[in-house]
C-alpha positions in Angstrom: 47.4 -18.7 61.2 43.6 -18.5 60.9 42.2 -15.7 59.0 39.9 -15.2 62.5 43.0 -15.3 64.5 44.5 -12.8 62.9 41.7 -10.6 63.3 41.6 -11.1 67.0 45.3 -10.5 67.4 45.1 -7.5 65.5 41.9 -6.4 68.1 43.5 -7.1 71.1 46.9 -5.4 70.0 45.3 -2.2 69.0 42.3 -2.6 72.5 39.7 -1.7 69.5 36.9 -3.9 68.2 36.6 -1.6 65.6 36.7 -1.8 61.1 36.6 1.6 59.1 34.5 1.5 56.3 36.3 3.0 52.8 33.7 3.9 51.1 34.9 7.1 49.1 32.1 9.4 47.9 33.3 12.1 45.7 31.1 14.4 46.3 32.6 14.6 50.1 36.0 13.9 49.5 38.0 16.7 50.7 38.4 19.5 47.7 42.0 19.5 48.3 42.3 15.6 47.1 40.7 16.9 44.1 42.9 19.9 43.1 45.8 17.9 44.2 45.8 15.9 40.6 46.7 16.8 37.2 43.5 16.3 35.0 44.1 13.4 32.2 41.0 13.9 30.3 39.2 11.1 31.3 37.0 11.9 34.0 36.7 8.0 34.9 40.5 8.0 35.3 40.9 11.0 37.6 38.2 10.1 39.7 40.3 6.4 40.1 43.1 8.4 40.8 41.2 10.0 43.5 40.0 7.9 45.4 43.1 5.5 45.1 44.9 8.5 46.8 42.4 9.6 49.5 42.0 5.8 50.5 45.8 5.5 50.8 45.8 8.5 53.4 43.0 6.9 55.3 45.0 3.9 55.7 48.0 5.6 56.6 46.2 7.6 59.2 44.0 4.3 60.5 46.6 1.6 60.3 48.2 1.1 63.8 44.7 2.0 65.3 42.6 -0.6 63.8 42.6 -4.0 63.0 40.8 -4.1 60.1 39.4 -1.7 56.8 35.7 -2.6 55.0 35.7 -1.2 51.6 32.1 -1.3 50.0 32.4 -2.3 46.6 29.2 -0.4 45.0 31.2 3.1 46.0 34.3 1.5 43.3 31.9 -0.3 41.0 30.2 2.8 40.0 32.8 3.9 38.3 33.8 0.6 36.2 36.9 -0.8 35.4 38.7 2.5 36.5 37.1 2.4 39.9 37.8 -1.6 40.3 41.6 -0.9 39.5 41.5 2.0 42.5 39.9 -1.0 44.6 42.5 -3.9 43.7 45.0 -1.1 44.5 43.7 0.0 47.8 43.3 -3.7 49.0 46.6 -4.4 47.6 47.5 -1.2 50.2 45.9 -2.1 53.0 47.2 -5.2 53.4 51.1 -4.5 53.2 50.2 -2.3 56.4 49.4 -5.1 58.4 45.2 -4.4 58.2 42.6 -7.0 57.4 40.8 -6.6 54.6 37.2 -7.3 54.3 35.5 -6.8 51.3 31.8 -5.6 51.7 30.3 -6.8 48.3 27.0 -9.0 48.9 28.0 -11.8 46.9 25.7 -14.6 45.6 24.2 -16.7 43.2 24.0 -20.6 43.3 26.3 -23.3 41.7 29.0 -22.4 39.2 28.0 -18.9 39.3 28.7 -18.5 43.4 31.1 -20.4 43.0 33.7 -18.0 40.4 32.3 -15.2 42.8 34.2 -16.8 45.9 37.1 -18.0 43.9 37.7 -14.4 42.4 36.9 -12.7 45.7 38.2 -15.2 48.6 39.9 -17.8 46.2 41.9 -18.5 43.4 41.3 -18.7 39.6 42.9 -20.3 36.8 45.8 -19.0 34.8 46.2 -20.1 31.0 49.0 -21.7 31.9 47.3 -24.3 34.3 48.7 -22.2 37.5 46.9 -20.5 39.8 46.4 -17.1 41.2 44.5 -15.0 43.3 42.3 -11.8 42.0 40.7 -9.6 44.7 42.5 -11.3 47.2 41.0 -10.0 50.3 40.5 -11.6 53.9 36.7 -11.5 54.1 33.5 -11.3 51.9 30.0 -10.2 52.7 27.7 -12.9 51.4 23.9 -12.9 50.9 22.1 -16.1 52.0 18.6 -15.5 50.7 19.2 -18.5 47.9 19.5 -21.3 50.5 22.4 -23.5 51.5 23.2 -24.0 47.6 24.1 -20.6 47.2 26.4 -20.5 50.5 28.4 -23.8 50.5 30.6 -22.6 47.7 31.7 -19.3 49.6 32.0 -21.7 52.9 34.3 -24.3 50.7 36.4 -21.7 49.6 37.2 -19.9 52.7 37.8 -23.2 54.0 40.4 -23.7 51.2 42.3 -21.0 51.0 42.2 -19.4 55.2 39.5 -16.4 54.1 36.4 -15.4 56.1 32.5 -14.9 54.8 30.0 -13.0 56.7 26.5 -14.1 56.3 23.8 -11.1 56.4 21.6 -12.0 59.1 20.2 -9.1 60.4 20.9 -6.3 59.3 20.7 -2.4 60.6 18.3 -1.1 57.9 15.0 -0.1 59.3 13.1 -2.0 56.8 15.1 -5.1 57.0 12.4 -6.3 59.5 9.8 -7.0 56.5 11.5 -10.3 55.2 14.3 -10.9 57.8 11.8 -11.2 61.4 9.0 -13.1 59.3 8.2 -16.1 61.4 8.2 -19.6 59.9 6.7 -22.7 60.4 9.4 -23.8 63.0 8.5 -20.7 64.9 11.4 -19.1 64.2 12.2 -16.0 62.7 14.4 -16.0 58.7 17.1 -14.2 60.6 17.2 -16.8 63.8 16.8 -19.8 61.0 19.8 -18.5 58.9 21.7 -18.0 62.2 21.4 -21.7 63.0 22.4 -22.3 59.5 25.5 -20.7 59.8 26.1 -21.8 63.4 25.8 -25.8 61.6 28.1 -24.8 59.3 30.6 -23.2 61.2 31.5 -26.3 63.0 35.1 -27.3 63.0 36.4 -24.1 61.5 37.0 -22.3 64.8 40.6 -20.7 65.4 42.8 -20.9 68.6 40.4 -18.4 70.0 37.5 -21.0 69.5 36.1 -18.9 67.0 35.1 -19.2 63.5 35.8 -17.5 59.9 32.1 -17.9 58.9 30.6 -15.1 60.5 27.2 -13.2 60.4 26.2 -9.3 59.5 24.2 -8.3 62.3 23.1 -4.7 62.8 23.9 -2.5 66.1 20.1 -1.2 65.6 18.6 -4.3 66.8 20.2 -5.2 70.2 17.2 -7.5 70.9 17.5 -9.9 68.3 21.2 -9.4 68.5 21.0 -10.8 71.8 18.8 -13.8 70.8 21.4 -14.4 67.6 24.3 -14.1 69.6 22.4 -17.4 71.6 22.6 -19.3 68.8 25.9 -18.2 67.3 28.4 -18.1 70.2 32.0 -18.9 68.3 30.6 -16.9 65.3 32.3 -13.6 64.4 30.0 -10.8 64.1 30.3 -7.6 61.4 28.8 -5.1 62.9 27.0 -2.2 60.9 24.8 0.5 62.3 26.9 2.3 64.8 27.5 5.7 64.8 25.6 7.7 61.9 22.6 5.0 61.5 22.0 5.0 65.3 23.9 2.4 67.3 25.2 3.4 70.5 27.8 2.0 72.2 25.7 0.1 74.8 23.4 -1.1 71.5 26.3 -3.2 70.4 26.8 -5.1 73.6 25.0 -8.1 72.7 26.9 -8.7 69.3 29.6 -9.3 72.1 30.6 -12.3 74.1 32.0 -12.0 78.2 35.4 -12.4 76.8 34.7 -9.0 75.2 35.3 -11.0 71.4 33.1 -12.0 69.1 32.3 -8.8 66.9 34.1 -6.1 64.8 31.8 -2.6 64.7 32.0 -0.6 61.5 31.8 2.7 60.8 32.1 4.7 57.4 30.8 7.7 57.3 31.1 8.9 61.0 34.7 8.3 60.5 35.2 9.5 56.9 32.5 12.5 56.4 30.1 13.5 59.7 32.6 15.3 61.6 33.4 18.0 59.2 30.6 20.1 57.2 30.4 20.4 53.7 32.1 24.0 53.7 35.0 23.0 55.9 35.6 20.0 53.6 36.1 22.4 50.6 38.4 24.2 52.6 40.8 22.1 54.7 43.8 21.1 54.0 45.0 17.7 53.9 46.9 17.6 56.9 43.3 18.9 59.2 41.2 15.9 57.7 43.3 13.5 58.5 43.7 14.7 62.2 39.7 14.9 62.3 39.6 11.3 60.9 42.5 10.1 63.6 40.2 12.2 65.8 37.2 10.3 65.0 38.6 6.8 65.1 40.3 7.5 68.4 36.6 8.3 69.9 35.4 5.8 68.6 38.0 3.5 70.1 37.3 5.5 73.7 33.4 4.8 73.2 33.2 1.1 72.2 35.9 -0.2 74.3 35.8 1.6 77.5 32.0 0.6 76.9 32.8 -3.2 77.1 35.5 -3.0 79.7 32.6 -1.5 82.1 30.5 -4.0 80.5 32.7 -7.8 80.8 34.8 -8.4 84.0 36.0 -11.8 81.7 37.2 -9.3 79.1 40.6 -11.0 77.5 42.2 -7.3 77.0 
């Protein structure tokens, strides 16, 4: 089955367009995830231990509410090799619970060097022994396309080979993304609306049985106007959808990432799942078991909020 099949099965069987960001920051992890673990004496190694553990709780908790989890790769790369391990392990966890994966890492480079990042990330690589095997292994990849088509053919080839997804940055929610991404070029159009018809080109062909593709765009929930005019010129594209929540995006500001059919875009949220709805002292003080209804809590609302938002919103809606 298609990798963006998959996703949309998974959407319609849990009635939420919805991925929860992983991205653990020590500092708010819960104090009882910390004091749960016996110190090794390497601090790198706890940490791993950590987060590996808290992730797997948040998966647990999110699993048969979601279709899909975003771990952000600069929260595991901090903390080298021993946070890497904790993020091969939690993709490795996510995905025997049924959830996509999609791995929020910025990729690129051009050539060779783009092309070992998609085979490592989406692909395969080359064993000694002339076999192959897969590393990261997970279902999607966040790509930057600011190199040109050089740097984004290899990641399209790849997906193409081996059923994964890419999404594109296009527009995304930061407030000074608008400096290099809504500069207007000589075709009149803006970088963002010119990468969007890139990716739209591309795209063609690799649509699923819900006429959709794998090679998808980032495009923020803080921009709904330029959403709008994306969503134009990528209509089978799948949208990853940052900004909701904590950074701004309501409900209603997410619309337009949407098609009638109520498909078309996953929303993320990270920290308004994993950290906002608890202060600081009640994190050092809750037990396990309270978090993890507060995070249930959260993704629940959220569910209520986005979806009962787009059935008021698409009569055409396909759940």
């Amino acid at each position: 089955m298609n990798i963006i099949d998959r996703l949309i099965k998974k959407t319609i069987e849990t009635k939420n367009p919805s991925v929860i960001g992983l991205d653990p920051d020590l500092r708010k992890i819960p104090d009882c995830y910390k004091k749960a673990i016996q110190l090794s004496g390497n601090p790198l190694a706890d940490i791993s231990e950590v987060i590996y553990k808290f992730n797997c709780d948040i998966i647990d908790t999110v699993s048969e509410l979601v279709p899909a989890v975003k771990p952000q790769m600069a929260f595991y790369e901090k903390y080298g090799s021993f946070g890497v391990a904790a993020f091969e392990k939690t993709v490795s966890y996510a995905k025997e619970k049924g959830l996509i994966v999609i791995e929020d890492a910025k990729r690129n480079d051009i050539g060779n060097t783009a092309k070992a990042y998609a085979d490592g990330h989406i692909g395969m690589v080359e064993a000694i022994d002339g076999s192959y095997v897969s590393a990261f292994d997970v279902d999607f990849l966040t790509v930057t396309p600011f190199l040109g088509s050089e740097s984004i053919n290899p990641f399209v080839d790849v997906s193409k080979k081996h059923n994964k997804g890419i999404f594109i940055l296009i527009k995304t929610s930061n407030t000074s993304s608008g400096e290099i991404q809504n500069v207007i070029t000589q075709n009149g159009m803006s970088i963002s609306q010119n990468l969007a018809r890139y990716v739209a080109e591309k795209s063609n062909g690799t649509e699923g049985d819900f006429n959709y593709s794998p090679i998808g765009a980032v495009v923020g929930a803080t921009y709904p106007e330029e959403a709008l005019m994306l969503r134009r010129i990528m209509p089978r594209n799948y949208f990853l959808v940052p900004g909701y929540g904590v950074q701004g995006g309501s409900a209603k500001d997410i619309l337009p990432c949407f098609n009638p059919d109520g498909l078309g875009a996953i929303v993320n949220s990270s920290r308004g799942v994993l950290y906002t709805h608890m202060s600081d002292e009640e994190r050092q003080i809750c037990t396990r078991e309270a978090y993890l209804k507060s995070v249930k809590d959260a993704v629940i609302n959220m569910q209520k909020d986005i979806y009962g938002t787009l059935k008021e919103s698409f009569i055409q809606m396909k759940y």
